[in-house]
C-alpha positions in Angstrom: 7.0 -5.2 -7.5 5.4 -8.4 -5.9 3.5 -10.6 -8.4 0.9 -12.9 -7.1 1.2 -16.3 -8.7 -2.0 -18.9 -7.8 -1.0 -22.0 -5.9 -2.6 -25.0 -7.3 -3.9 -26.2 -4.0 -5.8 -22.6 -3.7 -6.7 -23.1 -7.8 -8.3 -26.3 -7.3 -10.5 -24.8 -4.4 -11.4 -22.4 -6.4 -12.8 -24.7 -8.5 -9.7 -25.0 -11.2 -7.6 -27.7 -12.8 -3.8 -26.4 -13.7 -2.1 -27.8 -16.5 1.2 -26.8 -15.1 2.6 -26.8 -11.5 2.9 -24.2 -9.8 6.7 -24.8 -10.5 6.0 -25.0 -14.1 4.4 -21.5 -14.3 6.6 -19.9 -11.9 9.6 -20.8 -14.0 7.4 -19.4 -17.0 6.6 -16.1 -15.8 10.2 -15.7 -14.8 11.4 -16.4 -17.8 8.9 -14.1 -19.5 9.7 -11.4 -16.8 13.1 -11.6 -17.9 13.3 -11.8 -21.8 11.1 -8.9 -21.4 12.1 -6.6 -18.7 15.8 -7.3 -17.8 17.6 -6.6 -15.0 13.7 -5.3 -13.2 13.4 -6.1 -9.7 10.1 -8.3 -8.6 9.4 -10.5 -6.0 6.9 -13.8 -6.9 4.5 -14.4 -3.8 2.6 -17.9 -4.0 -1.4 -16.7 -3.4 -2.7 -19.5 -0.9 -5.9 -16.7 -0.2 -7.7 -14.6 -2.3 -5.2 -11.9 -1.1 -1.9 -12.4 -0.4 0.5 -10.4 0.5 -2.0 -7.4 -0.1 -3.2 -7.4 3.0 -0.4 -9.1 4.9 2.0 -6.1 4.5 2.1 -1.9 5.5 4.7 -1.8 2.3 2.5 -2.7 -0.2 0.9 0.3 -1.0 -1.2 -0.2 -4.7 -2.8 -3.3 -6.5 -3.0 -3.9 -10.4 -6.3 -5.5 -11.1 -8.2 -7.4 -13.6 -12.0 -5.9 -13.2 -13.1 -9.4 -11.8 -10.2 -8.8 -8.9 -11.2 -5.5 -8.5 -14.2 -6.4 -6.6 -12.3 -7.4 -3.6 -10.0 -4.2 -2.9 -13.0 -3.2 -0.6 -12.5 -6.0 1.3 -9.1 -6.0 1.3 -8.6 -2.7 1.9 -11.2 -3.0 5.5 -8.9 -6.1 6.7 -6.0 -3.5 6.2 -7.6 -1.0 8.2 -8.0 -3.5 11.0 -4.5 -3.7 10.9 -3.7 0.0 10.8 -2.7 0.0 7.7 -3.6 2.5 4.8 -5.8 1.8 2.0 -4.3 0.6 -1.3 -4.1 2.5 -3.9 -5.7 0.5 -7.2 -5.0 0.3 -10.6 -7.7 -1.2 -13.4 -6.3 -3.4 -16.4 -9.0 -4.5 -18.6 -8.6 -8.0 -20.1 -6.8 -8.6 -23.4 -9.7 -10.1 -26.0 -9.4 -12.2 -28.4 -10.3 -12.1 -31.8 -14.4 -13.3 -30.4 -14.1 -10.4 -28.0 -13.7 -12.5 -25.5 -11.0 -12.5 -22.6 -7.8 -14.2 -23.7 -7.3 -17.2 -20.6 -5.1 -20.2 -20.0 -8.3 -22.4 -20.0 -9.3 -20.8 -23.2 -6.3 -21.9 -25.0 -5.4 -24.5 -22.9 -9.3 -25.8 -24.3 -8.1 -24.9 -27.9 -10.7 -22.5 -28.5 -8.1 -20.1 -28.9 -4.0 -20.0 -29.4 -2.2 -17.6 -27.4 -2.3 -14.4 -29.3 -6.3 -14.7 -29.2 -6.9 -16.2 -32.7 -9.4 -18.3 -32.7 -8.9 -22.1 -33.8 -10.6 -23.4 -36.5 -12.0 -26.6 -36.2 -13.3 -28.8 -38.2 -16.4 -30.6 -38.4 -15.0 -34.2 -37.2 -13.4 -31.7 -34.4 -10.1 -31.6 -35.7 -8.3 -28.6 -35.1 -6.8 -27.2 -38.1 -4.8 -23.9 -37.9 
């Protein structure tokens, strides 16, 4: 399995700020990756383009997909045919909501709109937050 991990040169021209290196997150994700599938074999590829190694590669073969990434298979899947390679295959995950309905995101929590299982943060009316 290769995971596609944003770098934060290519976030910031896409218009985002991270909070955490790329470092930072990497270590994160592995860690995660590892408390909670042990001993799984994955491969973290830094995503310096909107596709990675997707494209780059005859051996990857499907994609897992937020709808919003979705959108580009088509075009990922005609710069692999001017390669020779075969289409990917492509698997949908909707977003997890939160509690509002609304996708749970880094910037969303990060904002404190939210905390990471999708509760939403109360504030109060001199903008404190109060849990």
């Amino acid at each position: 399995m290769i995971i596609g991990l944003t770098s934060d040169e290519f976030a910031r021209k896409a218009g985002k700020a991270p909070a955490r290196s790329y470092e930072k997150r990497r270590d994160a994700l592995m860690a995660f990756i590892g408390d909670s599938f042990p001993g799984r074999r994955y491969l973290i590829a830094k995503l310096d383009d909107l596709f990675g190694p997707g494209i780059a590669s005859a051996d990857v073969k499907a994609l897992v997909a937020s709808p919003e990434t979705a959108k580009r298979v088509g075009l990922a899947n005609e710069m692999r045919a001017k390669r020779g390679f075969p289409p990917l295959d492509l698997a949908v995950v909707d977003w997890v909501v939160a509690e509002d309905g609304e996708p749970i995101s880094s910037t969303r929590i990060r904002n404190g709109e939210i905390d990471e299982e999708g509760k939403l943060v109360e504030t109060s009316k001199n903008g404190a937050k109060a849990k």
